[in-house]
C-alpha positions, 0 to 999 in steps of 0.5 A: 225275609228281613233280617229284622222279622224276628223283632216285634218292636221293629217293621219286618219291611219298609214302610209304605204310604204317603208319610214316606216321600223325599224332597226331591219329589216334593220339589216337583209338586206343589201338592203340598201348598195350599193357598187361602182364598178371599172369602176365607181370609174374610172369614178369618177376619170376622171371626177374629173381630168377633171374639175381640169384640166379645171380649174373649180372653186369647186362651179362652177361644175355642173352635167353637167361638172362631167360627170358619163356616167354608175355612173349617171344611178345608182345614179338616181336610189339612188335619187329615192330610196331617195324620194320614197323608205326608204329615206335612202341608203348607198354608199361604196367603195370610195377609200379616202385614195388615194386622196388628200383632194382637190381631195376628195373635187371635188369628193364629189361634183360632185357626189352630184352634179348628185343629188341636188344643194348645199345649205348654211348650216350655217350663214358663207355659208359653201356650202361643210361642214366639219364635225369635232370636233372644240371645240364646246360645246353643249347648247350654244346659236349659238353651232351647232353640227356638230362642236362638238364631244360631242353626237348628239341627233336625228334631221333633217338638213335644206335641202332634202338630207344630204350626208355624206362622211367618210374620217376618222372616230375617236379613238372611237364612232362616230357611225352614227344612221338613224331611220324612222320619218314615223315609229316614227310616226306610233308608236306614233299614236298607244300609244298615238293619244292625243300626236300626235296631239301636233307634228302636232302644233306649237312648237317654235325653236330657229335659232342659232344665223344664223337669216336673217335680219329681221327674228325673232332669232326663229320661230314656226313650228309643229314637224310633218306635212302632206301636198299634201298626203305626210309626211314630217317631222322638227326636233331638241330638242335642237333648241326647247328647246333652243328657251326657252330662249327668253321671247317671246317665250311661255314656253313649256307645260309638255304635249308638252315635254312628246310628245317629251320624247315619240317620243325620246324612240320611236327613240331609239327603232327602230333606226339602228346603224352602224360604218361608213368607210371611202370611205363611203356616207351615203345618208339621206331624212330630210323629213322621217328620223332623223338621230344622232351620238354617241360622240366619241374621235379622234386620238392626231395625227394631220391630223389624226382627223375625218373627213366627207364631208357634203352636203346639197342638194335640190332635183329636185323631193322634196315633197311638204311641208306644206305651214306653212314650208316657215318660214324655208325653203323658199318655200314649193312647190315641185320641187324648190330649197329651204331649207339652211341657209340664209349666212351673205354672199355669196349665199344661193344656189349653183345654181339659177334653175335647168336649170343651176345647170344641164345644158351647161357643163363649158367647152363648156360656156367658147368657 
């Protein structure tokens, strides 16, 4: 029996499922791929004309309002690939180059739309994130990375989903790596059990800066956690070792940072690397993967930049979480509206429930 039996925090053996694979296998495979098909690219398009049309402000379309009669079947099933098969799924063949960004904006929200609610993903309540360099310098004590052309190292966002849409890629670099946490995990608890058991405790993250009133400028949350027969996993080296500034905050042990100097080399071992395109969606679960981007250099020309739309979404069918997690995500109980990045102002959540993030279209609310 493993050594690690005796812990009830802690799998007494490795994971097993479709949630644990290795790049190198999906390198293989182009299972992973989905492309979009004319018809449902046609319905893409009317859908985003009709909400145009109606008037409907961006944040006020639901799933109900961008209606995808054929693209809705395939993006359930994208939705349970997500939750319940490799957390991982790339949609292609999204024409960007022939929409204004205004166009591109409804579109990628109203796919996202059919599969989460938005949620805040900083402290100015950005709902659809833009993903490009402005100058930020990693290190700093409120820098994020998705502002920064600089590399980012592996990490999770704060959100069940993270959809990624390429309207231009860079000069150079900017490669987008996915690993599996659930196999990272595995290979941790073969080399080194004595390792895994201090992810499964407290490390202290720092909040950048994007704290709600009241809350400690940092918290502490284990690295790894299982809960309700489910994986789940939180993870930023930088907010860790950013939360070293803090006098408070215990100092991080050698033992502590030689877990996650492993849990690093394990990532890089078994990461898959791949040059996203533009009209590409890449489509993430933050609980069973990681996921990092190469730095890169963009194109002088201006509006020639790179450029993603991001999404943050809460999933109607999320796992539950460790009870431990609520300090970051609000709620841990399953299929809840959670996660996000409490705003200085405006709304956490795009929606309030599930009912109306899904329901009675705009057009019919307004007669």
């Amino acid at each position: 029996m493993s050594a690690l039996a005796d812990s009830p925090a802690i799998p007494a053996a490795p994971l097993e499922g479709p949630f644990c694979w290795s790049g190198k296998d999906l390198q293989q495979s182009t299972a992973w791929i989905e492309t979009l098909t004319a018809p449902e690219i046609a319905e893409v398009q009317d859908a985003m004309w009709r909400v145009k049309q109606l008037g409907v402000p961006l944040h006020r379309v639901r799933r109900a309002d961008f209606a995808l009669p054929t693209l809705s079947e395939r993006l359930g099933h994208i939705a349970r690939e997500l939750e319940y098969g490799r957390g991982f799924v790339l949609l292609r063949g999204l024409p960007v180059e022939q929409y204004p960004d205004d166009e591109t904006r409804f579109i990628v929200w109203g796919i996202g739309a059919h599969l989460g609610v938005p949620v805040s993903q900083s402290k100015n309540g950005e709902l659809l994130g833009e993903v490009r360099d402005l100058g930020v310098r990693l290190g700093a004590p409120t820098a994020r990375g998705y502002r920064s052309n600089e590399h980012l190292r592996f990490h999770t966002d704060l959100a069940d989903i993270v959809l990624l849409l390429c309207v231009r890629k860079a000069r150079a670099g900017g490669l987008s790596r996915v690993v599996s946490s659930v196999a990272i995990h595995n290979e941790i608890m073969r080399r080194r059990p004595d390792l895994l058991r201090l992810l499964y405790e407290d490390y202290y993250h720092s909040r950048q800066g994007e704290e709600a009133p009241g809350e400690q400028p940092w918290y502490a949350k284990p690295v790894f956690g299982f809960h309700d027969g489910q994986f789940s996993s939180q993870y930023s080296r930088s907010f860790v070792e950013s939360a070293q500034r803090f006098a408070e905050v215990p100092r991080i042990t050698a033992a502590q940072n030689e877990a996650l100097d492993l849990l690093a080399e394990i990532a890089e071992e078994l990461c898959l690397t791949m040059a996203l395109e533009p009209g590409d969606i890449q489509l993430l679960n933050n609980h069973v993967t990681y996921h990092s981007r190469t730095g890169y250099e963009d194109e002088e020309t201006p509006g020639r930049d790179r450029l993603l739309y991001r999404l943050w979404l809460s999933t109607p069918e999320n796992r539950s979480l460790p009870p431990g997690a609520r300090v970051l995500w609000g709620r841990s109980e399953k299929r809840v509206i959670r996660g996000g990045v409490p705003p200085a102002n405006g709304p956490r959540y795009a929606f309030p429930d599930w009912q109306t993030a899904w329901g009675q279209p705009e057009l019919d609310r307004a007669r």
